[in-house]
N, C-alpha and C positions, 0 to 999 in steps of 0.2 A: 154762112160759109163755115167748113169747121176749121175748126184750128190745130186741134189733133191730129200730127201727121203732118202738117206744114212745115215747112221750111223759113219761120220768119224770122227776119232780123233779129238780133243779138238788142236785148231793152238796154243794157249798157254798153252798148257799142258807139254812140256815138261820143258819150262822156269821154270813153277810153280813149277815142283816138285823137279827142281835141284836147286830154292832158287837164280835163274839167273832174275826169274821178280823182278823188281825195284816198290818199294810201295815209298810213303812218307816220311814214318824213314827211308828207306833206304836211303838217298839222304844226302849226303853231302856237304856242300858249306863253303869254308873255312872262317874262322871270323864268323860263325854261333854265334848268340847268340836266346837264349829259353828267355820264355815270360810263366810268371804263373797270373793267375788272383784272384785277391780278390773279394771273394763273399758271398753275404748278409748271415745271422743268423740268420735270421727272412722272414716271409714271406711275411708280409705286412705292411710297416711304408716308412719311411724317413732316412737316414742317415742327424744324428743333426752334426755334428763333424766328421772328420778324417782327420788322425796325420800320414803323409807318413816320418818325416823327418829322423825317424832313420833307416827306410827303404832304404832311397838313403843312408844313413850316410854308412850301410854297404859293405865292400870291396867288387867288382866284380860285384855290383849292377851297370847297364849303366843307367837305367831312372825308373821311377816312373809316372804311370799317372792316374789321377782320373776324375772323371761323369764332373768335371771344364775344363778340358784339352781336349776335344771333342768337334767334332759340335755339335750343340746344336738342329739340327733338325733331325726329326727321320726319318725312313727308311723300308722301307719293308723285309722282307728275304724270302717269301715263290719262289718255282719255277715255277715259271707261268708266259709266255710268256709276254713280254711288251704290253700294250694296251692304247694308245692316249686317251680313252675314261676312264676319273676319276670314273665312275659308273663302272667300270672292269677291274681296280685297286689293285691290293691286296695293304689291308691296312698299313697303313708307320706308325706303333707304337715302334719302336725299337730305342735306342740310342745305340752307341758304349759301354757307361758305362753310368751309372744312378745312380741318386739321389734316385728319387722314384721307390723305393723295392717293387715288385710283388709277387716275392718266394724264398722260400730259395734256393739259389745258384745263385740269381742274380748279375751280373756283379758291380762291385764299382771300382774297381784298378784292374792296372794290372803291374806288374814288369817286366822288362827287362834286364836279367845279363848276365854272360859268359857262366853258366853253370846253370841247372836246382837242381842242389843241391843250390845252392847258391840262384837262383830267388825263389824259396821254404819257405827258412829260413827268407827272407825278405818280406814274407805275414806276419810270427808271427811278423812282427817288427810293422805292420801296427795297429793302434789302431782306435777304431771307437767307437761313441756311438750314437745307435737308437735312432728316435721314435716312439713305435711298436704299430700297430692297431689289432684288433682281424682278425685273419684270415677268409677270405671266402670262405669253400671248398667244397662246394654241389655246386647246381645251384640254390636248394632253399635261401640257405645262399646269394648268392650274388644278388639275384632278389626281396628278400623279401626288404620290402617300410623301406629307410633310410639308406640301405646300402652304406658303401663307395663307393667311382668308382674307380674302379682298373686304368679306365684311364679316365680323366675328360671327363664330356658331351656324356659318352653313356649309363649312367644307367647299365653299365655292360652287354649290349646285345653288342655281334658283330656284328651279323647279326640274319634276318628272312629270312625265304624260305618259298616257298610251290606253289600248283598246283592245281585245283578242274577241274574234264572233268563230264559232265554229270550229272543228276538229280541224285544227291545221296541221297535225302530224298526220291526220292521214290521208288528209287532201295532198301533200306532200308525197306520200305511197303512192298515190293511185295517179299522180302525174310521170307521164311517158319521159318526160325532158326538165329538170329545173337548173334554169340560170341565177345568180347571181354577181353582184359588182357592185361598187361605190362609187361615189362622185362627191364633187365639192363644188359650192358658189363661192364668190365673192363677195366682199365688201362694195358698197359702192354709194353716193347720199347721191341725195335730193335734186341738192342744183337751184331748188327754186327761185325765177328770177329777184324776185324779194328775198333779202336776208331776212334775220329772224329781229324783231323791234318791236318796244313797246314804251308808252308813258306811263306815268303817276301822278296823281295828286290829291290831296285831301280836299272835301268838301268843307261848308263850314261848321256841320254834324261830325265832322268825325272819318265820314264815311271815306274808305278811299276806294278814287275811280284808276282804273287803268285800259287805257287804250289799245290796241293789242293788236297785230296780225295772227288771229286764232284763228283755228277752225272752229273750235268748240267754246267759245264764248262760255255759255251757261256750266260748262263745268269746270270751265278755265276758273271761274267765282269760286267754286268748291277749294279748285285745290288753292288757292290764295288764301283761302279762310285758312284751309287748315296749317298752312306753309306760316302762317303770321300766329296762329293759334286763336283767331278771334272769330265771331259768329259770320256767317257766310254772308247774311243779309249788311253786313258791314260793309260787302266789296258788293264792286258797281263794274261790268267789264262793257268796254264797248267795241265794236269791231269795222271799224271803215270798209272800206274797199283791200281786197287780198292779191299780192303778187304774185300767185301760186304756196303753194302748199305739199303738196302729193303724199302726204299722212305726219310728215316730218313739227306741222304744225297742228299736230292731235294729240304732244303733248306742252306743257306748261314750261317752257324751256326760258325763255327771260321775264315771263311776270311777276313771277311771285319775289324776285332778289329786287324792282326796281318798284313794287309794293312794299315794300318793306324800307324801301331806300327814302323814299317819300315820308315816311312817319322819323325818319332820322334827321329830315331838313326839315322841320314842322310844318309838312303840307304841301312845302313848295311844290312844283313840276319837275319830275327828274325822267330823263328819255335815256333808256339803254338799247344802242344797237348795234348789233355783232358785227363784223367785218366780216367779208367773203372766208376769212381761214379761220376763222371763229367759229363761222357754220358749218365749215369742215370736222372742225372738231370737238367741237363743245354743244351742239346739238345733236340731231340722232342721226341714223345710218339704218341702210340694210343690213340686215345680221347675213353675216356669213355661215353656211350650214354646212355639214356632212352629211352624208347618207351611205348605208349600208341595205342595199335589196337584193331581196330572191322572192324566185317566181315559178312557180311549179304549171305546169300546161301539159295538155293532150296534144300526141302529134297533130291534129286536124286545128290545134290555135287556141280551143278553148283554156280560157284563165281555171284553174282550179284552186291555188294555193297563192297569197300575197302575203309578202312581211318587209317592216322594213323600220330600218333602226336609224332615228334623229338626235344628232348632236348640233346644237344651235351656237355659237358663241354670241353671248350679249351684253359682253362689253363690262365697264365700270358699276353700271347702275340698270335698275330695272326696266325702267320705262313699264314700255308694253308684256315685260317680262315671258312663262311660258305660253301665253296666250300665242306668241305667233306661232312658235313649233306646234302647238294642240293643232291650229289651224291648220297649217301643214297637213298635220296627220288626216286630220278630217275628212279633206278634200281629196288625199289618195284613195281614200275609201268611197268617195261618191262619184267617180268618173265610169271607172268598168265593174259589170258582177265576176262574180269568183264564190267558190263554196265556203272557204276559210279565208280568215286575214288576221294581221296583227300589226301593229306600231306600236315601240316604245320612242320615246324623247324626253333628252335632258338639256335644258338653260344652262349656259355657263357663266360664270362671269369669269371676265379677264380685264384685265389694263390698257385696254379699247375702247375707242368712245362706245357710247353708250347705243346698242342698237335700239330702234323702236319699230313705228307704225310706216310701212311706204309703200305705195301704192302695188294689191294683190297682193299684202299682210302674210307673207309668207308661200305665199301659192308661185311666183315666178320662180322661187327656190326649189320645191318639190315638183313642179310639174316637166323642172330641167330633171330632174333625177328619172322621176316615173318617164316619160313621154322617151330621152333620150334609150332609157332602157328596154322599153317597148319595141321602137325599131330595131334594137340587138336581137329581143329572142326573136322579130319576124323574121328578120337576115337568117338568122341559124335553123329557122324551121322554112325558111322557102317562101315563106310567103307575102304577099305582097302584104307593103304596112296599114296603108287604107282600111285593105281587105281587113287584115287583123283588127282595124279599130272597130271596125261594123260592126264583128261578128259578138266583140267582147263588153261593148259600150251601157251601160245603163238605160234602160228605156221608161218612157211614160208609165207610171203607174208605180213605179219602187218608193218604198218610203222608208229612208234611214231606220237602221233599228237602233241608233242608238238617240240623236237625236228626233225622231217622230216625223221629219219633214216631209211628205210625198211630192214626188215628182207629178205635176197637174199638166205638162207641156215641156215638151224636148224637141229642138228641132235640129241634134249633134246631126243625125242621121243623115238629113236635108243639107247641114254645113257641109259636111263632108265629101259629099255626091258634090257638091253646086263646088267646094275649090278646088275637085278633081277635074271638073270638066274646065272651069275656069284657065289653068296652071296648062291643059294639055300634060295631064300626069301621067295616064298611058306611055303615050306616045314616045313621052320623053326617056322613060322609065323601058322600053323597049330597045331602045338606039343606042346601043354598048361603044360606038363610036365617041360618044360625047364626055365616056371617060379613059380616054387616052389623051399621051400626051401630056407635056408641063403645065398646059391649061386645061384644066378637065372642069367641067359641068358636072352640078346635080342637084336632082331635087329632094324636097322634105318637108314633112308635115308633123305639125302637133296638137293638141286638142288637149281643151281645160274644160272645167266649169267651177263656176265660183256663185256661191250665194248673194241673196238680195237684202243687205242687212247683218244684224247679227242672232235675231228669235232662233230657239230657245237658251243660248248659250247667255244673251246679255237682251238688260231691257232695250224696247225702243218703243218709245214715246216721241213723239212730233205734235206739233199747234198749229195752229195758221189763224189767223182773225182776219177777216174783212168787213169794210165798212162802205156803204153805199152812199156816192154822194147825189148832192138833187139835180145833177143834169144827169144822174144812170153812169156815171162811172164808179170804179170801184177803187179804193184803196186798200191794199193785201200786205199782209204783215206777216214774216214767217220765222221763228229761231232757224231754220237751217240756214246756213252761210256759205254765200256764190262767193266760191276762190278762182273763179275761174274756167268752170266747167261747164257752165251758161244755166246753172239752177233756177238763176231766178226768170229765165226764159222761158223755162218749160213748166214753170208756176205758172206762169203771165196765163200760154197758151190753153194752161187746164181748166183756171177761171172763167176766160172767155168761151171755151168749150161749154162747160157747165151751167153757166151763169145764162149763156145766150146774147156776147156781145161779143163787139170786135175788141181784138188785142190792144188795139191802143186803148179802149176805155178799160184797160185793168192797168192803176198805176203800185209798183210793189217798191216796197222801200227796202232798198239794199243794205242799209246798215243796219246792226246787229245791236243792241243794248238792253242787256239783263234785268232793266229798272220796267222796260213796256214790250219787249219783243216777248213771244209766246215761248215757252220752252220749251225746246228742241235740243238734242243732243250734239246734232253737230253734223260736220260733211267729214265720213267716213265710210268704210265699211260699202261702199257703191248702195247708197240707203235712200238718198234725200227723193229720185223721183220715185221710188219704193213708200219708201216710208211715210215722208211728208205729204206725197201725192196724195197720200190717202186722208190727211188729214187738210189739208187744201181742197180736196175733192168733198168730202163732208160740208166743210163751212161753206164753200160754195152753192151746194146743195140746198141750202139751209136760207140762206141768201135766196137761192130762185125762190124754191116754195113762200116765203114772205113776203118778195114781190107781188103772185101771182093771189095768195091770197089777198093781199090789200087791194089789187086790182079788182078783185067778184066784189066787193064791196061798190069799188068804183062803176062797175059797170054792169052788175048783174049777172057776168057770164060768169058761171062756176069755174074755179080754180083746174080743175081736171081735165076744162074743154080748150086751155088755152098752153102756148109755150112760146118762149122767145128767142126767136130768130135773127141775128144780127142788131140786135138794140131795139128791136118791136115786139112784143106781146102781140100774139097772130091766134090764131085758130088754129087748133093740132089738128082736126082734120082734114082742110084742105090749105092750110098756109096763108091765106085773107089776113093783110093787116087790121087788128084792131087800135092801139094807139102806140107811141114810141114811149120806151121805158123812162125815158126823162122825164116823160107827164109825170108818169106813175109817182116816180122818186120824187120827183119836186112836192106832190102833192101829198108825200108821208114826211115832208120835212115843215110845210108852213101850215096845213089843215089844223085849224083850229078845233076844230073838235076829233081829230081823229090821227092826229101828229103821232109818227111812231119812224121814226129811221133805220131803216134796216140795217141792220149788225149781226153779224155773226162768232164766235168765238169757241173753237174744236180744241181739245184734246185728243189725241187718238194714241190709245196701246196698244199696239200694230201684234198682235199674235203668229203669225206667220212669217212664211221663206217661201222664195222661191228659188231655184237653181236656173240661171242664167250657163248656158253653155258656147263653146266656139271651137273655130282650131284658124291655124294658121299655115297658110303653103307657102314656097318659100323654091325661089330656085337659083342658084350661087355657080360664081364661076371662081373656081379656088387656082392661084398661079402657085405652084410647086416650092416653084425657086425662090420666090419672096415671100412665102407664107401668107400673102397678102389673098383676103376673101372680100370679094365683089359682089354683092348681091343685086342679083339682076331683073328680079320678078319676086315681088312679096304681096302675099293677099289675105288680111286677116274676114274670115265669116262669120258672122255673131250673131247668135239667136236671144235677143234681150226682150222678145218679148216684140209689143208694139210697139213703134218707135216713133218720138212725141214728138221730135225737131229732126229730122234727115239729116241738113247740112251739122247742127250740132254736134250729133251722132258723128257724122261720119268726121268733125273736129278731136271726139275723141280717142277715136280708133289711130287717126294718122300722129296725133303724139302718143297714145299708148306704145303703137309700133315702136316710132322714133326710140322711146325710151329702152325698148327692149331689144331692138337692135343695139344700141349701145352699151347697155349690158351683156349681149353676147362677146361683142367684137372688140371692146375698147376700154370699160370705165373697170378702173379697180384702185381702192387708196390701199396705199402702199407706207408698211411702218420701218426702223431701224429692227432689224432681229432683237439687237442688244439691250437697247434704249428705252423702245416704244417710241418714240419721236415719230413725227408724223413726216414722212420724204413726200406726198402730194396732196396740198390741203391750199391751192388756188384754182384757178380756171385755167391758165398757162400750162400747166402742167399737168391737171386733173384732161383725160380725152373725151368731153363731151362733145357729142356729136355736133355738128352745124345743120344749115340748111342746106350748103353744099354737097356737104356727108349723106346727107338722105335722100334714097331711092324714092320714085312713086310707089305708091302704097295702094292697094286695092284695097275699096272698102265696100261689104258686102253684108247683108240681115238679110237675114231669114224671119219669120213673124207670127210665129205661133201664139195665138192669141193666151194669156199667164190669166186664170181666173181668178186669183189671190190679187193682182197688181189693179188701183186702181183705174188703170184706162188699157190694162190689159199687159203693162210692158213690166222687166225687170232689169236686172243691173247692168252698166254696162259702162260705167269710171273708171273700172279698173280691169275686167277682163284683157284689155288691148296688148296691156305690156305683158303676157302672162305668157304666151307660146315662141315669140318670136325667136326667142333664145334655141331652144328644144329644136323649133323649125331648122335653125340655122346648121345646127349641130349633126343636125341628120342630113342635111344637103350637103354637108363636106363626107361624113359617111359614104351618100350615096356616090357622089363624085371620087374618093380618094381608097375605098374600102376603109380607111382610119376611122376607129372609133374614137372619142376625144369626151372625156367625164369630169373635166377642170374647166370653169371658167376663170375669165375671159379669152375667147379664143385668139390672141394676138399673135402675129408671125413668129416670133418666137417661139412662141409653144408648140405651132403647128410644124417649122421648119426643124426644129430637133425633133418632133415624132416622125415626118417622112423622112429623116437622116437613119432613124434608127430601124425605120421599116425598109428602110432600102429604097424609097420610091426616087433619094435624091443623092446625090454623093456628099461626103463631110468636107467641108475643107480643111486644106492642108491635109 
């Protein structure tokens, strides 16, 4: 039977629901001692003073250490592979604890006691006095001439990007019509139902282990090495089971301080873990973007001329730094052709938490700018938006000129037709009735595509080892890390594909540890069934073929007459059982004279991309008078390729949606203008969506077989939240004629634009 394609249960699905998976807080280690951190009050100055002594004075307190008590050189955290070369580098702006104050909730002290009640009450013990500079929290703020530098000698730029192919001034001429406009995103974090937590402790080498909800394990170790200054093979990272993630845990955000806390209590165990407003604002965020686009076209639709200008705000610290604007840019450039194009972008930093990596790294920002602005110039030229996407959309066979990647498989073309007909978008799009009235209707579509990985831009390396045991079962070992998106599910299924057994005899070991797991970069970038598959599918490989060879020994029948079917070595040409793979196996484990256990052990540098594409339809009923947007028909279609698990699959489309419906309509964290002060950094007050809040969700692939991917599929973690936004934004369009280039669309926003368009009266 195959397995590719199936819809089987979740391998850790039954641990999960019987409360038998081991997270982080679950883990106990005796002599545990917790570790709280004191942090800034301000958002941008100096600590002049601070007064730890009656902090240690109190009972149960084990240590006290402040911005004095740390290396003194700083450090990177984002996750991104190591690179020899200082030009591709992510930037080393971080200290363990710091003097100089970025944002409120910056690191100063941290305590270390017996118990978290106790390391708590010995923050209020700590006294401090600033001194506070005016905040900078635009882009304008921190770019206008005089401003402070958030870190000496960059003028408060991070970075620049950008790209130019082709005479764009005179694609510009020769365009009949060019529009141009801006827009803005939001702020918005993670959410993940796990906070952010980790342990420490010393071996009795030296070495120290930290336990971690990472995504990236193996370079979680890097940056610890280097955050402490000592050799990398000195840190030991391990990774339980993950509470979610959604890129927020791709970088180094409590290990390296409670690494380093553990060599201050000689070894002991010390566990740091952030509160729900901690991880509002002391780990990462969506970076909030600008955008500036013009768009030059022939009256009949066609793209002629693209440009378009990126200001990122990214906060205090670099993280993921210009890599997510580049990305950004990237990806406006591989959706439609055009003759000319160009993108510039600049990183900002400001006295904001620190933005980083969240799921679609930039692309649900741009594809609200590009997609929202698409359906303007179709409105202003007549034509229908569909229609416009078809005609302008990239097709099989392009291959980036700047990064090299060829398009091998596109199936936007097929998404598009299949949510047109799906949505009834004619029809509805015909019946001018449905926009009248304080309750008006409408529909709207958007269309991404987002790569498989990160080649050539960044390396990707993946492992996998399997080991055969003597009854023909396998045990699989992989560095990529299930957070939750069923990874290690769709390993299981590629083994038993490959291999020629049933799913159950592939047993995979969920946990992550840097000392025996193969190195893998990590779950990001929509890579792991990309990336790792391929190196999963290798070892696999590798594994049958030395079955089948030790079998023609055993039985004479040539290795190339035979293949295994459900747990039997059969006859490839007409299917005839020969013997079940347990004989096999048993007899490469005890044969005394011919004893050899099958093992396998892949490295694989994955040289290629694939472009995964989609869109999303979307049909809303907007009430006038309340500002209030009902969405009543949402269908996202995604061509990822071959798709390995169905039900899987279609688990991550309906939280991609979820997430990007909430980004359109609802999540935005919100500062003091004056302060920086964070006004929503819980869950009470932060508007994440519920179950309640969410529509049914259509979910829909298309299956263009990916010749680069190993079992044919490409990415498809993070495509989901990337259009819904755009979608949404064009159905209140179609419904309202308003056009709207600010997220989040919340009644407010919307009932002062139809106030000012006249669609509603003002009061008073």
């Amino acid at each position: 039977m195959k397995s590719v394609g199936r819809s089987i249960p979740r391998v850790d699905a039954v641990a999960k629901v019987k409360g038998a998976a081991k997270y982080v807080d679950d883990h106990f280690v005796p002599g545990m001692l917790y570790a709280k951190v004191f942090r800034s009050a301000i958002a941008n100055g100096w600590v002049k003073r601070i007064d730890v002594s009656k902090a240690k004075a109190l009972p149960g307190v084990v240590a006290v250490v402040t911005y004095a008590d740390v290396p003194a050189h700083t450090f990177p955290t984002a996750g991104h592979p190591y690179s020899k070369d200082p030009a591709h580098q992510d930037v080393a702006d971080r200290n363990l604890l710091t003097r100089r104050l970025r944002l409120v909730g910056d690191e100063i002290a941290a305590v270390v006691a017996v118990d978290e009640l106790t390391a708590q009450k010995a923050l209020a013990l700590i006294e401090v006095e600033y001194e506070e500079y005016e905040p900078l929290l635009t882009a304008e703020a921190a770019l206008k001439a005089g401003a402070p530098e958030i870190h000496a000698g960059r003028g408060n730029v991070l970075g620049r990007g950008g790209y130019e192919l082709g005479d764009l001034a005179q694609a510009f001429v020769e365009s009949d019509c060019v529009f141009s406009d801006a827009f803005t995103t939001q702020m918005v974090a993670h959410c993940a139902m796990e906070n952010y937590s980790a342990y420490a402790y010393m071996e009795e080498n030296g070495r120290i282990v930290v336990v971690s909800s990472t995504q990236i394990p193996h370079i979680c170790r890097r940056i610890v090495g280097q955050a402490l200054g000592i050799p990398w093979g000195r840190v030991r990272v391990i990774k339980p089971y993950i509470g979610g993630g959604f890129g927020g845990k791709q970088d180094a955000v409590v290990e390296p301080l409670v690494a380093f806390l553990t060599t201050v209590v000689h070894g002991r165990p010390v566990k740091l873990e952030f509160t729900r407003e901690e991880s509002f604002i002391a780990s990462r965020v969506r970076h909030p973007i600008a955008f500036k686009i013009k768009t030059g076209v022939k009256k009949d639709g066609t793209l002629l001329a693209r440009e378009l200008e990126i200001v990122s705000i990214n906060g205090a610290y670099a993280s993921h730094g210009q890599s997510i604007a580049n990305n950004a840019g990237t990806k406006y450039r591989q959706l439609y052709a055009q003759q000319a194009i160009k993108c510039q972008s600049t990183s900002v930093y400001t006295n904001l938490p620190s933005a980083g990596a969240m799921r679609g790294y930039g692309i649900p920002q741009v594809m609200f700018a590009l997609e929202s602005h698409m359906d303007d110039v179709a409105r202003e030229l007549g034509i229908d938006p569909v229609d416009f996407r078809l005609k302008n959309i990239i097709r099989t066979g392009y291959q980036d000129p700047i990064s090299g990647v060829k398009v091998l498989s596109n199936g936007l073309a097929e998404c598009l037709q299949k949510g047109r007909e799906i949505i009834g978008w004619d029809a509805k799009k015909a019946d001018a009735s449905r926009r009248k009235g304080t309750k008006r209707r409408g529909v709207g579509v958007a269309c991404f595509t987002y790569a498989s990985g990160t080649h050539p831009v960044g390396l990707e390396v993946a492992g996998a080892r399997i080991v055969m045991n003597e009854d023909g079962s396998v045990q699989l070992q992989v560095g990529a890390t299930e957070i939750g998106q069923g990874s290690d599910t769709v390993f299981t299924q590629m083994v038993a594909e490959t291999v020629g057994i049933p799913p159950s005899m592939v047993h995979i070991l969920s946990e992550q540890d840097t000392d025996i797991s193969p190195v893998d970069l990590g779950s990001y970038a929509s890579r792991q069934t990309y990336i790792t598959g391929m190196a999963v599918r290798k070892a696999a490989e590798a594994i049958k073929a030395k079955v089948l060879d030790y079998a023609w020994g055993m039985t004479d029948i040539p290795a190339g007459a035979m293949d295994i079917v459900d747990g039997w070595l059969v006859y490839k040409h007409n299917g005839e059982g020969i013997l079940p793979i347990g004989e096999v196996a048993l007899d490469a484990h005890t044969n005394t004279a011919y004893c050899q256990p099958f093992t396998a052990d892949v490295s694989n540098n994955a040289r290629v991309n694939a472009f995964a594409y989609g869109c999303t339809f979307v049909e809303v009923e907007v009430d006038l008078l309340m500002g209030k947007v009902e969405v009543l028909e949402i269908h996202n279609v995604h061509d990822s390729g071959k798709i390995i698990n169905p039900q899987l699959a279609a688990g991550q489309v309906h939280g991609g949606v979820s997430m990007g419906i909430g980004y359109a309509l609802y999540e935005q964290m919100l500062f003091d203008p004056k302060t920086g002060k964070p006004l929503i950094h819980n869950l009470l007050d932060y508007k994440l969506m519920t179950a309640l809040d969410t529509p049914e969700i259509g979910v829909h692939f298309v299956e263009p077989y990916e010749p680069t991917g190993p079992y044919g599929n490409k990415a498809l973690g993070e495509p989901p939240t990337i259009t819904p936004a755009p979608a949404i934004r064009n159905a209140i369009l179609d419904a309202t004629g308003v056009a709207f280039n600010d997220l989040p669309l919340t009644p407010q926003r919307l009932i002062a634009r139809f106030q000012a368009e006249g669609l509603i009266e003002k009061e008073g």
